[in-house]
Backbone as a printed PyTorch tensor [residue, N CA C, xyz], in Angstrom:
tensor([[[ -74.2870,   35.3420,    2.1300],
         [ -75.5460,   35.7810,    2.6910],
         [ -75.9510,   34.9160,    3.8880]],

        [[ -75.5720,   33.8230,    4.0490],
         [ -75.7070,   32.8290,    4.8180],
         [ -75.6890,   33.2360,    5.9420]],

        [[ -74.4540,   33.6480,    5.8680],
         [ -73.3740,   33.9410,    7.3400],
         [ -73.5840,   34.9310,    8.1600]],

        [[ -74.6070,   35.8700,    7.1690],
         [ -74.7450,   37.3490,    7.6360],
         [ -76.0270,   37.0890,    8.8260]],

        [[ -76.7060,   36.2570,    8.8240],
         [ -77.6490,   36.3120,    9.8480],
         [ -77.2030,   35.5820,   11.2700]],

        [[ -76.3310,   34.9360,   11.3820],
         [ -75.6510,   34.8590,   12.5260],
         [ -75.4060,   35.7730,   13.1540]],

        [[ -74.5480,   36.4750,   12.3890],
         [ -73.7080,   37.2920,   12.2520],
         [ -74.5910,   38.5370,   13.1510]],

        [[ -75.4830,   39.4050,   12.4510],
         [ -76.7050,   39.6600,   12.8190],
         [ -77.1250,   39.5840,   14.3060]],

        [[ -77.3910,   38.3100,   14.2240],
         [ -77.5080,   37.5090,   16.1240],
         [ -76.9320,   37.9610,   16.7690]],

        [[ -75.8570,   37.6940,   16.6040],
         [ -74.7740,   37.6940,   17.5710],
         [ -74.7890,   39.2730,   17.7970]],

        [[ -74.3890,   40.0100,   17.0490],
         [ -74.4450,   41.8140,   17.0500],
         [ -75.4840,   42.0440,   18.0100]],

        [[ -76.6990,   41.7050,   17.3090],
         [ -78.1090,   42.0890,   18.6090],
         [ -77.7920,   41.8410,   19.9770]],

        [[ -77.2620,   40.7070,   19.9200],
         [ -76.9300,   40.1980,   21.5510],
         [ -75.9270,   40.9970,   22.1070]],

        [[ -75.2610,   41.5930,   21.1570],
         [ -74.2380,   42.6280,   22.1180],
         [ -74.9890,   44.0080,   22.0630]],

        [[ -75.1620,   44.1860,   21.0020],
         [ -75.6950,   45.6050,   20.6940],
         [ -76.6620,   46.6420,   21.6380]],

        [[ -77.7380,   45.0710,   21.9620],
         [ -78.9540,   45.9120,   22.6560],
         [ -78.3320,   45.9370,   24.1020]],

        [[ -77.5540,   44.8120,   25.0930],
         [ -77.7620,   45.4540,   26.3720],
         [ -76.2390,   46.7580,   26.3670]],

        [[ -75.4030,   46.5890,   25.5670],
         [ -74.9250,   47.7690,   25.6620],
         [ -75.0630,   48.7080,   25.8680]],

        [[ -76.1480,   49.2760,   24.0630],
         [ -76.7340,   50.5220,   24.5820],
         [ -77.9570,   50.6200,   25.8610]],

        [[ -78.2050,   50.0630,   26.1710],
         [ -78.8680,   49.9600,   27.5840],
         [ -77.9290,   50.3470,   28.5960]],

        [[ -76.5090,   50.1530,   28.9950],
         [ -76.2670,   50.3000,   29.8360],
         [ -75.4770,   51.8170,   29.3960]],

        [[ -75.2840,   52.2680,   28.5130],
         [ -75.1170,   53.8060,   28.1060],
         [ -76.2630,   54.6950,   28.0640]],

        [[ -77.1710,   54.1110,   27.8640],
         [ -78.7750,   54.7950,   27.8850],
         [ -78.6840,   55.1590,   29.4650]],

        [[ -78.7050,   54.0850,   30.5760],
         [ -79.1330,   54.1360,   31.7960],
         [ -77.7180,   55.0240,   32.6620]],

        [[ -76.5550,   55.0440,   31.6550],
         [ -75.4680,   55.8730,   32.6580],
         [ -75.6040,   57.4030,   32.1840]],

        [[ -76.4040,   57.8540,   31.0840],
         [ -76.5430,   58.8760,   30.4840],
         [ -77.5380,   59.6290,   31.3160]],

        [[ -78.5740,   58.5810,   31.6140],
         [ -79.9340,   58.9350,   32.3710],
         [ -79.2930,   59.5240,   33.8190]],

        [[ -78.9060,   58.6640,   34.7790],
         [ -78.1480,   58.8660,   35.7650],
         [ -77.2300,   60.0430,   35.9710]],

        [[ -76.6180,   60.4710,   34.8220],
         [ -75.3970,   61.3470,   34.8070],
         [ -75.8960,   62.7440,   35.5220]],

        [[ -77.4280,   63.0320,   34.8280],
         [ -77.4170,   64.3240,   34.7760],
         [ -77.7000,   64.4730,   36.2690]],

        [[ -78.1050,   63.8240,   37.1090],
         [ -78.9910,   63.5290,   38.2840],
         [ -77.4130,   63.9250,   39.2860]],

        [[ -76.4710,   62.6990,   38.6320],
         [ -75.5710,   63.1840,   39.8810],
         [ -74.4530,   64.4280,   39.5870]],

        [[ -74.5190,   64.5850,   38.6170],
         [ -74.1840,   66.1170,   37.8620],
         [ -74.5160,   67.4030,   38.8880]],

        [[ -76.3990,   67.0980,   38.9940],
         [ -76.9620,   68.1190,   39.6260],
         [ -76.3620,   67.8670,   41.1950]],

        [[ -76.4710,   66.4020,   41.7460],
         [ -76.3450,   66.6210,   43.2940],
         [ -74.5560,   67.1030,   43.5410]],

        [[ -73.7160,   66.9470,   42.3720],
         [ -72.3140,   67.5760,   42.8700],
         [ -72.6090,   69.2650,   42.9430]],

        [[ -73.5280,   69.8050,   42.1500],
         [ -73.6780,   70.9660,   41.9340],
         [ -74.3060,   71.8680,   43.1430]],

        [[ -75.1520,   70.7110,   43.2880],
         [ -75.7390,   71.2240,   44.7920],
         [ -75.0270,   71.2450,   46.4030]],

        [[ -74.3920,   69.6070,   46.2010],
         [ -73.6800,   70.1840,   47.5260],
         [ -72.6150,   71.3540,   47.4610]],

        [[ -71.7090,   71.3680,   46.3970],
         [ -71.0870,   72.4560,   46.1430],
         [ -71.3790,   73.5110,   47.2950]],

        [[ -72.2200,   74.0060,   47.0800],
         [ -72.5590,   75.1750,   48.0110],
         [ -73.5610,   74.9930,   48.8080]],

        [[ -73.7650,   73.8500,   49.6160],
         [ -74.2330,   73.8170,   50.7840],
         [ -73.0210,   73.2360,   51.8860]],

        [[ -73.2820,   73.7600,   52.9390],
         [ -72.2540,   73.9400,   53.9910],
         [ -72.3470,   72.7050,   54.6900]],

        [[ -73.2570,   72.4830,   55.4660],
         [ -74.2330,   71.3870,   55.9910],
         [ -73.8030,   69.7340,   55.4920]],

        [[ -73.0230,   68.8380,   55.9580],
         [ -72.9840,   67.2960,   55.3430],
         [ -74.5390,   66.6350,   55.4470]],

        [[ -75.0300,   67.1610,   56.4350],
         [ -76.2550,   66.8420,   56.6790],
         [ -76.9920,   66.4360,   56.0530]],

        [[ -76.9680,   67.7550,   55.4000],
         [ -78.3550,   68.3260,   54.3650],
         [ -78.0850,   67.5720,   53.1930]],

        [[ -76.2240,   67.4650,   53.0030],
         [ -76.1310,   66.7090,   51.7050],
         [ -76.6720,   64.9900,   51.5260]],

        [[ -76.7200,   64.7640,   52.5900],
         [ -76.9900,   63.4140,   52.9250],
         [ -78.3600,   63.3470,   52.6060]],

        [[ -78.8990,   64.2210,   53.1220],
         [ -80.6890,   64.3800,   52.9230],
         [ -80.8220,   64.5490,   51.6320]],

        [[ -79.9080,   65.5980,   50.8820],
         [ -80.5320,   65.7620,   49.0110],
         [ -80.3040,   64.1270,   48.7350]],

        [[ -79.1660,   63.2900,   49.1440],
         [ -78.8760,   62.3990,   48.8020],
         [ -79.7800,   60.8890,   48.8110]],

        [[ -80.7000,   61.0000,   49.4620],
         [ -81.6980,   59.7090,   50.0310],
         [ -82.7540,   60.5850,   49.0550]],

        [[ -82.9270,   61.7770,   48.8170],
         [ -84.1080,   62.0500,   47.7060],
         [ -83.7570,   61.8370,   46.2980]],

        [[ -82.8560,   62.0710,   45.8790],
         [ -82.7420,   60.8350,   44.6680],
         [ -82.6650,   59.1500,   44.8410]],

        [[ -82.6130,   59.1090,   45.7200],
         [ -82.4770,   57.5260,   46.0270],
         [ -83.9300,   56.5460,   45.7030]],

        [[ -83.8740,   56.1660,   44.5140],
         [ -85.5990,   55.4010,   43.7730],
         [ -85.4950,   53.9600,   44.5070]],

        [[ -84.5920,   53.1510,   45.0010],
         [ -84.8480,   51.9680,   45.5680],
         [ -86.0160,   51.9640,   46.7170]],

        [[ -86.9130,   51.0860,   46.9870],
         [ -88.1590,   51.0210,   47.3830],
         [ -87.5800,   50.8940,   49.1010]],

        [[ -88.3090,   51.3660,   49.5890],
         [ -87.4210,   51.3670,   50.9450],
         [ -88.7070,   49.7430,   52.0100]],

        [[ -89.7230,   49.5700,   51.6130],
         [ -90.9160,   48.8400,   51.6550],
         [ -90.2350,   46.9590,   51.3690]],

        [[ -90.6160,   46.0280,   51.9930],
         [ -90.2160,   44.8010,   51.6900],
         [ -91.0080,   44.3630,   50.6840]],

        [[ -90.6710,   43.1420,   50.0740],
         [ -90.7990,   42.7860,   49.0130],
         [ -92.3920,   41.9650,   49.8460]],

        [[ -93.2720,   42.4030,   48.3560],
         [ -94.7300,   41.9170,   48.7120],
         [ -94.8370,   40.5660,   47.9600]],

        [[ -94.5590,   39.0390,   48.4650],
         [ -94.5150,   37.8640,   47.6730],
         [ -95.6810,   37.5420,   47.3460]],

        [[ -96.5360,   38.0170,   48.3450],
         [ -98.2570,   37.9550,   47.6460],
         [ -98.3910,   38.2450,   46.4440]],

        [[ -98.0570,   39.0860,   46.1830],
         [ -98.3710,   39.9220,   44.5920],
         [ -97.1580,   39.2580,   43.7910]],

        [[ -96.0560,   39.0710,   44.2790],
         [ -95.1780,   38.9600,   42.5810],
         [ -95.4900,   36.9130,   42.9480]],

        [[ -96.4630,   36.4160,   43.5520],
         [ -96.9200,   34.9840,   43.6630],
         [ -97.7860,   34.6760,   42.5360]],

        [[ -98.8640,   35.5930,   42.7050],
         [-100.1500,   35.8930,   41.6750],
         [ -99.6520,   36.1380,   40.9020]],

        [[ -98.6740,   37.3150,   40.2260],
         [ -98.1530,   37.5970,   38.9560],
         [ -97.6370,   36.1950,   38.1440]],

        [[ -96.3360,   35.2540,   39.0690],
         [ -95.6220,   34.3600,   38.6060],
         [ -96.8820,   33.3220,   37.9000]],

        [[ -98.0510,   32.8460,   38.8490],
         [ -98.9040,   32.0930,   38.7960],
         [ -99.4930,   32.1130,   37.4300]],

        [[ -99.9610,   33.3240,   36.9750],
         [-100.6320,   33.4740,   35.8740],
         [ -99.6820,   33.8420,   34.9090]],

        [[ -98.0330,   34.0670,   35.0470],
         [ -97.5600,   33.8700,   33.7410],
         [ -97.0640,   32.5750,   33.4520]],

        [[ -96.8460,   31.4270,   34.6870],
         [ -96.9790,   29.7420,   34.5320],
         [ -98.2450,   29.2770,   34.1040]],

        [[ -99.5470,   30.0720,   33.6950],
         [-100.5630,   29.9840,   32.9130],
         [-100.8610,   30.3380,   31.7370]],

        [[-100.1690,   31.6700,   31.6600],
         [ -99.9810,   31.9710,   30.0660],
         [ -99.0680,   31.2110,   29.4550]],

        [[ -97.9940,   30.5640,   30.2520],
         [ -96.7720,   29.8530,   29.0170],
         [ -97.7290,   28.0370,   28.6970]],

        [[ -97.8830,   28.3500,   29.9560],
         [ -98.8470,   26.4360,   29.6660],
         [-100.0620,   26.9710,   28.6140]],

        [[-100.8420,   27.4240,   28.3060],
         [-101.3270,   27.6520,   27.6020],
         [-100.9430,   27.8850,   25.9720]],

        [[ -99.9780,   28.8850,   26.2750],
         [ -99.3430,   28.7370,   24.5400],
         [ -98.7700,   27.7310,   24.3220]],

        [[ -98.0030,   26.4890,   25.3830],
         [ -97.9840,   25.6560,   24.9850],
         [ -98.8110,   24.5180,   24.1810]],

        [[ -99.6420,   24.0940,   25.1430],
         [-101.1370,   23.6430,   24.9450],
         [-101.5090,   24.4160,   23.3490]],

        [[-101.6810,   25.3430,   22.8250],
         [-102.1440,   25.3850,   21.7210],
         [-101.3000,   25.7330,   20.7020]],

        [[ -99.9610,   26.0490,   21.1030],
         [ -99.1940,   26.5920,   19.6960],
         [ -97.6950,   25.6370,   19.8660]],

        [[ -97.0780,   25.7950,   20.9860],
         [ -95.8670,   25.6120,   20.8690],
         [ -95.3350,   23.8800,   21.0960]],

        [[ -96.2550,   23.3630,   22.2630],
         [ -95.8190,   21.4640,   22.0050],
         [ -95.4610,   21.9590,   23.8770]],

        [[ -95.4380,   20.6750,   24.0070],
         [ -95.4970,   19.6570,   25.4190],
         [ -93.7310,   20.6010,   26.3590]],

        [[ -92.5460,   20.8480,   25.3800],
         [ -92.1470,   21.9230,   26.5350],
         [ -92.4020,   22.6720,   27.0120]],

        [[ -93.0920,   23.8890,   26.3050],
         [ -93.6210,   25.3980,   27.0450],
         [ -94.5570,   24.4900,   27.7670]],

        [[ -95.5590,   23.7490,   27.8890],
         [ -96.4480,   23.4310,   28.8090],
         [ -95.9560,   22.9550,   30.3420]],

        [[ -94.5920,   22.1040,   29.8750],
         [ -93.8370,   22.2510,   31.6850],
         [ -93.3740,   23.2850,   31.5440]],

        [[ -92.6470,   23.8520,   30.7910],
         [ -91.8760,   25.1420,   31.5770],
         [ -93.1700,   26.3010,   32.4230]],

        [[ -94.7110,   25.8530,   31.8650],
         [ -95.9300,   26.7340,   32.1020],
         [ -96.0620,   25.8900,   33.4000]],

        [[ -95.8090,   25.0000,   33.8390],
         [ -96.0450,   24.4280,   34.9880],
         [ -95.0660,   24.6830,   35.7870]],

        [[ -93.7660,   24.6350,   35.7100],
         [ -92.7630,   25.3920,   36.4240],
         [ -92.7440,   26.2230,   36.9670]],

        [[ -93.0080,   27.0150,   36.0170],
         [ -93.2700,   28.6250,   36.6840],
         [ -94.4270,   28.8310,   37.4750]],

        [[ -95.3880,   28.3730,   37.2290],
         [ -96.9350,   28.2310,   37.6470],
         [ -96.5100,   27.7520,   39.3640]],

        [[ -96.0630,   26.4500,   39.7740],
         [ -95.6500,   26.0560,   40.9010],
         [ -94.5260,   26.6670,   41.6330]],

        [[ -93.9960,   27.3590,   40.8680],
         [ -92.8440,   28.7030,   41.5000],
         [ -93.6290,   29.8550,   42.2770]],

        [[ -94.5290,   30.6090,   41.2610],
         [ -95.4840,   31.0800,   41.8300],
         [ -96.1960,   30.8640,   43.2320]],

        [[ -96.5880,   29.2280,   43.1720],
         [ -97.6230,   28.7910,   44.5580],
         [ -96.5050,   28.9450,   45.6740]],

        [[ -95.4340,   28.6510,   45.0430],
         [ -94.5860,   28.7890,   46.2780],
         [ -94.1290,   29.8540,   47.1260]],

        [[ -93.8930,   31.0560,   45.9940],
         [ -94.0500,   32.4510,   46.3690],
         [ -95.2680,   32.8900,   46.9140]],

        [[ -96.4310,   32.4100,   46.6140],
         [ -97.7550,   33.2150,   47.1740],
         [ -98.0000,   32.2590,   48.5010]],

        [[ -97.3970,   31.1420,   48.8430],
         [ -96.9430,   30.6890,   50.4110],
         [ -95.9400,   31.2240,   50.8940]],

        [[ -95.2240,   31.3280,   50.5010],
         [ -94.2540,   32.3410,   50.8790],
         [ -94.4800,   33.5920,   51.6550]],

        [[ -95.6240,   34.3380,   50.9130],
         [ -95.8260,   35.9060,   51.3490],
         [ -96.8820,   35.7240,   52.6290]],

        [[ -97.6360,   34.8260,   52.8980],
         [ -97.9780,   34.5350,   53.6670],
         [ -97.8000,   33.7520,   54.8310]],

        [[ -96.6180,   33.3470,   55.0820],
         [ -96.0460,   32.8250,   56.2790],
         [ -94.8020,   33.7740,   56.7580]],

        [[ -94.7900,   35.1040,   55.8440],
         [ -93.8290,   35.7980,   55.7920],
         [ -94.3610,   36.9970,   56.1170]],

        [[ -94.1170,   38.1050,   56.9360],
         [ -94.8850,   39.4740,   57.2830],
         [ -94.1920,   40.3130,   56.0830]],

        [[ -95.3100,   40.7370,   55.4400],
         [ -95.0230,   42.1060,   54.1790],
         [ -94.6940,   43.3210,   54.5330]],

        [[ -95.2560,   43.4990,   55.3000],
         [ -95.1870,   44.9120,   55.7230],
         [ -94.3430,   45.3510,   57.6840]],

        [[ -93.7810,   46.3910,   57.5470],
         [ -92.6330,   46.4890,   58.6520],
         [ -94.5590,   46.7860,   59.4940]],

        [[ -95.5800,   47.0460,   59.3840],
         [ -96.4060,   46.7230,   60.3370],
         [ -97.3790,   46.0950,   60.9710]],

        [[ -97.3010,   44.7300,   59.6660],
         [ -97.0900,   43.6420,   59.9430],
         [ -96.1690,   42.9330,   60.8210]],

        [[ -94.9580,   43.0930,   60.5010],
         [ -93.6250,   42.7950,   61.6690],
         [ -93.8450,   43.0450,   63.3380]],

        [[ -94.3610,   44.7670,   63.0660],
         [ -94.9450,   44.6430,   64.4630],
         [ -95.7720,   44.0990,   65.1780]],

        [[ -96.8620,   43.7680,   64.3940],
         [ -98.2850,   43.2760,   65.1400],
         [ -97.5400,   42.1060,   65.0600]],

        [[ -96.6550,   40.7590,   64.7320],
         [ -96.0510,   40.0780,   65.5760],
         [ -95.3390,   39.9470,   66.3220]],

        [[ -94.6540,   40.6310,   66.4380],
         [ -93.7510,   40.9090,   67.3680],
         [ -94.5430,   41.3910,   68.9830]],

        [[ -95.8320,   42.1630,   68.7560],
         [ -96.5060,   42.7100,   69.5360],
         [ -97.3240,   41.4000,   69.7130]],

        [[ -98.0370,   40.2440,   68.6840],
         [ -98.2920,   39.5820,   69.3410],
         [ -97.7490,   38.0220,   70.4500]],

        [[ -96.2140,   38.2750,   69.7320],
         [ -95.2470,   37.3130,   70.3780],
         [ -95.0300,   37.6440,   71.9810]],

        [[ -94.7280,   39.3380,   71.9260],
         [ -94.5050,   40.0050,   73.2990],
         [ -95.5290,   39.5810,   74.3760]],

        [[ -96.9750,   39.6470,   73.7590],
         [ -98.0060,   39.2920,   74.4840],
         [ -98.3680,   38.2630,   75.2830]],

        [[ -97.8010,   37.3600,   74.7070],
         [ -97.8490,   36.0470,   75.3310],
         [ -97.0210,   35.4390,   76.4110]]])
């Protein structure tokens, strides 16, 4: 009986991202299932290219460090905290770790342009000068 909860462990650790990555090729399948189906009978490479960027979910937008700064910040506050009252003096640095990862990211997003029009208005104000 001992042995069986290792045992156990170890299974979970394979078990779950497995089916995750059969879950997520199952999900996917039907999607590119449909776009073989579709170009099929469209004539046009064009057009196939175009069905092709509309399934496309990657964010086409730069990464906003402002926001995932604030996020990091306050979960280097939630871990220092459960440290501080439940868990003992590691989670409280690892809550500070992360916490100062954060400040660094939310300097980050701000010496950094977020947005492609942002990019411009420096670029427009670099030109200017």
């Amino acid at each position: 009986m001992e042995n069986l909860i290792p045992l156990f462990g170890i299974l979970a650790g394979i078990i779950i991202p497995v089916s995750v990555f059969i879950w997520l090729y199952y999900d996917e399948k039907s999607k590119r299932d449909a776009v073989i189906e579709i170009a099929k009978h469209m004539d046009d490479p064009k057009k196939t290219e175009q069905l092709l960027t509309l399934f496309d979910e990657r964010k086409k937008e730069p990464i906003d460090y402002r926001r995932g700064g604030v996020i990091t910040i306050f979960v280097g506050i939630g871990l220092y905290l459960l440290g501080a009252t439940a868990l003992g003096a590691l989670l409280e640095g690892v809550g500070l770790l992360v916490g100062v990862i954060g400040v660094g990211t939310l300097i980050a997003g701000y010496l950094y342009p977020k947005t492609s029009q942002e990019i411009t208005n420096a670029v427009e104000r670099f030109e200017g000068d």
